[in-house]
ZAPALUM-924826 format. One line per field, with one value per residue (C-alpha): x, y, z; chain. Coordinates in steps of 0.2 Angstrom, whole numbers, plus 5000, padded with zeros to 4 digits. Last residue first. Layout:
N
east	X	...
north	Y	...
up	Z	...
unit	A	...
% end
This chain:
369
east	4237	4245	4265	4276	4291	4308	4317	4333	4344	4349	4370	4381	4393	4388	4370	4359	4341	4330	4323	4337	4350	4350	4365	4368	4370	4380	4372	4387	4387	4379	4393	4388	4404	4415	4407	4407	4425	4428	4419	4431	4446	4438	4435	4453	4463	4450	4455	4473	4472	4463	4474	4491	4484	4479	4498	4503	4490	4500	4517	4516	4503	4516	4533	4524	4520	4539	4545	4534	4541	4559	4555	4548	4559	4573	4569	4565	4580	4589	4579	4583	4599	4605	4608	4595	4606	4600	4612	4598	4588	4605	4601	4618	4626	4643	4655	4647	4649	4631	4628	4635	4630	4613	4608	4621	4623	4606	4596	4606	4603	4583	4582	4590	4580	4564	4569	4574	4557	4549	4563	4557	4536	4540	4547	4532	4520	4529	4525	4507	4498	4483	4473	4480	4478	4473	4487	4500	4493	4494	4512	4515	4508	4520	4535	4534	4533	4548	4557	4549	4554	4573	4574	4563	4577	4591	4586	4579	4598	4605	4588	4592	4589	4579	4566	4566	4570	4555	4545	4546	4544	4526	4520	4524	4516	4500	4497	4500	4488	4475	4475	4468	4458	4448	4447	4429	4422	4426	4435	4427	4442	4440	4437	4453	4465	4460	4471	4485	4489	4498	4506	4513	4516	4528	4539	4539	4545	4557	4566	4565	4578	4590	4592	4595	4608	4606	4612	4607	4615	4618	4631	4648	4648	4629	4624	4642	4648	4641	4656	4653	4633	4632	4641	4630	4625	4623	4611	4603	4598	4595	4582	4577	4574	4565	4556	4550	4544	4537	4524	4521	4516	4506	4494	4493	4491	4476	4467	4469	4465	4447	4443	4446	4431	4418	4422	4436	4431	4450	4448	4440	4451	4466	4459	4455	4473	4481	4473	4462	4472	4488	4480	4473	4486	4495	4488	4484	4502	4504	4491	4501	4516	4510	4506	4522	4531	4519	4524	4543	4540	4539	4558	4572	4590	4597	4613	4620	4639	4653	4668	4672	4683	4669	4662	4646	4629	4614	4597	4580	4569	4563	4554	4536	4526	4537	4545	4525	4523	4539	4533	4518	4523	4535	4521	4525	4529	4512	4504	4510	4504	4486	4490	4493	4473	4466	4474	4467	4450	4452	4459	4443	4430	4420	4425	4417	4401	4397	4399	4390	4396	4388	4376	4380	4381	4381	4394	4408	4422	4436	4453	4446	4458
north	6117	6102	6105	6102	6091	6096	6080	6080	6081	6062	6058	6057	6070	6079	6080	6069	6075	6061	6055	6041	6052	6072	6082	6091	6110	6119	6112	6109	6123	6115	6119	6132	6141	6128	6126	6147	6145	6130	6141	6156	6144	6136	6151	6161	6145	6147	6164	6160	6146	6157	6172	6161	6154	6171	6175	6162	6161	6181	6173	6160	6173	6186	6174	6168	6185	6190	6174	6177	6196	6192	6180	6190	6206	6197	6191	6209	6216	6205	6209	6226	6225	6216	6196	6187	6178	6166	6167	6172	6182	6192	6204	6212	6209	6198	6201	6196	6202	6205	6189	6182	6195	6199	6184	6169	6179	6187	6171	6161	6173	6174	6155	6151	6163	6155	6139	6144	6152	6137	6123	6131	6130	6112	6107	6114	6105	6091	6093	6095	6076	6077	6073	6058	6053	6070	6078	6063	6069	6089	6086	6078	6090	6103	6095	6091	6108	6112	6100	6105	6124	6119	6107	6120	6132	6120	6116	6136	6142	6129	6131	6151	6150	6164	6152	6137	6148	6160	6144	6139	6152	6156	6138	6136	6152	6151	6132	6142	6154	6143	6131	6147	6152	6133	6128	6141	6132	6115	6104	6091	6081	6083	6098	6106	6090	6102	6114	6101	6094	6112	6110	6090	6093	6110	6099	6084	6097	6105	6087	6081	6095	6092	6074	6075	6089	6106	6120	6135	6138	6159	6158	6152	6155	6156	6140	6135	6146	6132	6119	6105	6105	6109	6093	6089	6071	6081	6092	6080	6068	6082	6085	6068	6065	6082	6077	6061	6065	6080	6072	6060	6074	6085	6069	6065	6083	6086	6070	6074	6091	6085	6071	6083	6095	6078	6070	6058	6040	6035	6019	6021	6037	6025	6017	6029	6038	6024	6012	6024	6042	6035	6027	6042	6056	6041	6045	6062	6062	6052	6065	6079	6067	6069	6088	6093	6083	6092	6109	6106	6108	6126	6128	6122	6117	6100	6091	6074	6072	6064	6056	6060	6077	6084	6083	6089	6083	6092	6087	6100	6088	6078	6060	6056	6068	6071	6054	6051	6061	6054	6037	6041	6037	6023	6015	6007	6020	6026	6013	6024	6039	6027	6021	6038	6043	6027	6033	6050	6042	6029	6044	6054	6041	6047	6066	6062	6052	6065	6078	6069	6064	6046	6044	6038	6021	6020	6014	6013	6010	6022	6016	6003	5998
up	5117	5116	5118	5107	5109	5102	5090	5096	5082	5074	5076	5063	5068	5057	5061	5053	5045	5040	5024	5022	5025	5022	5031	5047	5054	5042	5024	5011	4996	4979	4967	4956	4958	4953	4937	4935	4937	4926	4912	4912	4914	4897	4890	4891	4885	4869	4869	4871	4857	4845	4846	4843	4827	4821	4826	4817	4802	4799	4803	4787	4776	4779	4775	4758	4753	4756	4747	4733	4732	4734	4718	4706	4713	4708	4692	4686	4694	4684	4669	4670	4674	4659	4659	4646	4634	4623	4609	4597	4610	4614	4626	4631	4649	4642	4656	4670	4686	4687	4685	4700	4712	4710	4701	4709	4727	4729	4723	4735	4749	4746	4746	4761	4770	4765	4767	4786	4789	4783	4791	4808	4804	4799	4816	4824	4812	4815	4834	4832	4833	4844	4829	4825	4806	4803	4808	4802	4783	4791	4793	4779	4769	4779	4776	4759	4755	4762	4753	4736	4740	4743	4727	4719	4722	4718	4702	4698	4700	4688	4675	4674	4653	4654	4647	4660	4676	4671	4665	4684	4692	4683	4684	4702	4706	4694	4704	4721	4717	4707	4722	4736	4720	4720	4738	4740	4726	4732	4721	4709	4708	4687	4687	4700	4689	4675	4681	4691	4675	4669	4687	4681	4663	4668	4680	4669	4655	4670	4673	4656	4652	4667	4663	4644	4648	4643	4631	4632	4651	4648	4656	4659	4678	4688	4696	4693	4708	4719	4714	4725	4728	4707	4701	4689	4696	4714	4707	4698	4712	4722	4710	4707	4727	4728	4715	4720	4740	4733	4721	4733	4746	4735	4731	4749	4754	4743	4747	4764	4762	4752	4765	4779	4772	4769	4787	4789	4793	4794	4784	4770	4769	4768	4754	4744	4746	4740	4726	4718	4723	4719	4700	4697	4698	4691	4674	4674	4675	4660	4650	4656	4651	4636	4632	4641	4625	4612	4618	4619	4600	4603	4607	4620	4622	4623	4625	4618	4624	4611	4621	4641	4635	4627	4609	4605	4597	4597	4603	4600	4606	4621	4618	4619	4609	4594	4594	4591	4575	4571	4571	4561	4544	4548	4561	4577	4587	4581	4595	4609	4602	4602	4620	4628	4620	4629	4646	4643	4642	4656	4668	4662	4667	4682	4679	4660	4664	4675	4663	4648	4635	4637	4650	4668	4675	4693	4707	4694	4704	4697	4689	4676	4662
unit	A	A	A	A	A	A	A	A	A	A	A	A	A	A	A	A	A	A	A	A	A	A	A	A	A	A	A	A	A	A	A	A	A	A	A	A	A	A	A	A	A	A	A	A	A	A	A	A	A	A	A	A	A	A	A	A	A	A	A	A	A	A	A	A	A	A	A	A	A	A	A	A	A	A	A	A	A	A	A	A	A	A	A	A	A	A	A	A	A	A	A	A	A	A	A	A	A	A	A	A	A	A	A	A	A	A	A	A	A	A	A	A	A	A	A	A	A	A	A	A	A	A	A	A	A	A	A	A	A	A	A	A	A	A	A	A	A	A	A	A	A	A	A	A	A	A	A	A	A	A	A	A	A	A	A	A	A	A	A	A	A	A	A	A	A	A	A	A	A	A	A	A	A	A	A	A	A	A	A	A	A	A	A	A	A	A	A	A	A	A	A	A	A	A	A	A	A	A	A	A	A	A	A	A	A	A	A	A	A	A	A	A	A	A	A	A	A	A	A	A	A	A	A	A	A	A	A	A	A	A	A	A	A	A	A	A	A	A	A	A	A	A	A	A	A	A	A	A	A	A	A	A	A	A	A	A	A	A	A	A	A	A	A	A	A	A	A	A	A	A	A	A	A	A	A	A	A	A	A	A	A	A	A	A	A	A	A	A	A	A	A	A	A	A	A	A	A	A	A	A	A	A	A	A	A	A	A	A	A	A	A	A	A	A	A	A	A	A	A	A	A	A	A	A	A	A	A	A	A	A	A	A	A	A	A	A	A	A	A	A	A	A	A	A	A	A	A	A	A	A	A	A	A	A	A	A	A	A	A	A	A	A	A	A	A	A	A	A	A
% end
């Protein structure tokens, strides 16, 4: 299964040959855990790998319920579907976003963003549809004070737990993704920082056991997000488009407020009023002060960096635009200046001087000497 075009042929082992065929590589290794399934001794050495583990069994009024909770073994499941991510990294760029760019003609620079934003935007696009799909499935957009009642949230549903191990395969993909996509040098700490972000909030929601409250932020972050890759795909289709990014720069300020009062109300409020604010590693309960304020300041902070960068390109933004404003009226002034001013007395035609009124000046006659 061939996911690049092989315009040359390149050594074996070596790095070239690697970047050119890693999606075949990693697809080979999916293929032999796949292949265990169908062995007694290695079959659950591949359960291991492909399903989630740590299942328990309890009775609820709707019949016996399967939940989950997590351990080290999670390991091995985010360590496939990392390779299944790699994946479909490959096949959307191969049979999506290449072809497009064939089209476009974009220049070396736009190409990376684009690819960038196309990849982004596909991965928003699903898991903002399976977040919300979860939130509403769970019953979290009826009964808000859910996100923070009964807790510590231990035990998980099968839905809610494959969610945040896809979540984690796809940013830990997104690492060696930087290699394989050969990115610029200057590119690679501005994708490191949001990578390290997502990955950091992420295992915070998934270990402190805060899943309810991290669902609906990512839900909130991912539509944001969304907004602004596909503003900037539109943007380089059609350079002279700019009103999405005006309504993305709206829905920013307004996720970010969003965010901060929801994580006020379920962990500064909501917990606090807990009775059971002990660490209990056993139980899985993280609600003392300390932490709380620890989780708070965590996220407070990133939207507070995130606000700064937002109106800091704004106003940088604004600055260009009014000295760019600033030169061109500049430039039309000194055009208009160095118009050629109309001769008084007549005009040149054909060689010959013509007054304004279109008749010839008397020629005056010189007298011989």
């Amino acid at each position: 299964m061939a996911f690049r075009r092989r315009n040359k042929s390149y050594p074996f082992f070596s790095q070239e040959f690697l970047i050119q065929n890693h999606a075949d590589i990693v697809f080979s290794l999916v293929i032999f855990v796949l292949i265990g399934l169908m062995f007694e001794t290695t079959a659950k050495t591949a359960i291991l790998f492909i399903q989630p583990q740590y299942n328990i069994s309890t009775m609820s009024a709707d019949g016996e319920m399967t939940l989950y909770h997590y351990g080290w073994k999670d390991c091995a499941t985010v360590l496939f579907y990392l390779c299944i991510t790699i994946i479909l990294h490959a096949v959307v760029q191969e049979y999506v976003l290449d072809k497009v760019n064939r089209r476009l003609h974009l220049s070396k620079s736009k190409n990376t963003k684009f690819n960038e934003s196309g990849q982004l935007c596909v991965f928003y696009l699903v898991s903002s549809v399976w977040s919300l799909y979860v939130i509403a499935t769970e019953g979290f957009l009826l009964h808000p004070s859910s996100l923070w009642e009964n807790y510590p949230h231990v035990h998980l549903r099968f839905q809610v737990k494959f969610f945040y191990l896809t979540q984690l395969a796809y940013w830990f993909h997104a690492l060696p993704e930087l290699y394989f996509q050969k990115v610029r040098k200057e590119e690679v700490p501005r994708q490191l920082q949001y990578i390290s972000l997502y990955l950091l909030h992420i295992l915070a929601a998934y270990l402190l056991n805060l899943t309810r409250v991290g669902l609906v932020l990512l839900f909130l972050q991912y539509l944001s997000e969304m907004g602004f890759h596909l503003s900037r795909l539109f943007y380089f289709i059609d350079e002279n488009h700019h009103k999405m990014f005006e309504m993305w720069s709206v829905g920013f300020v307004l996720t970010r407020m969003i965010t901060l009062t929801l994580m006020f109300l379920a962990v500064g409020f909501g917990l606090a009023r807990s009775e059971n604010q002990m660490l209990d590693l056993e139980t899985g309960n993280f609600n003392t002060l300390s932490i709380r304020l620890l989780v708070l300041f965590m996220v407070c902070f990133t939207q507070s960096w995130l606000l700064w960068k937002f109106f800091r390109f704004q106003l940088s933004r604004t600055r260009e635009l009014r000295l760019e404003q600033a030169r061109k009226r500049a430039a039309n002034k000194q055009q208009m200046q160095r118009t050629p001013k109309r001769d008084s007395v007549g005009h040149h035609e054909n060689g010959l001087i013509k007054a304004e009124n279109g008749t010839s000046p008397r020629l005056k006659k010189i007298k011989a000497p």
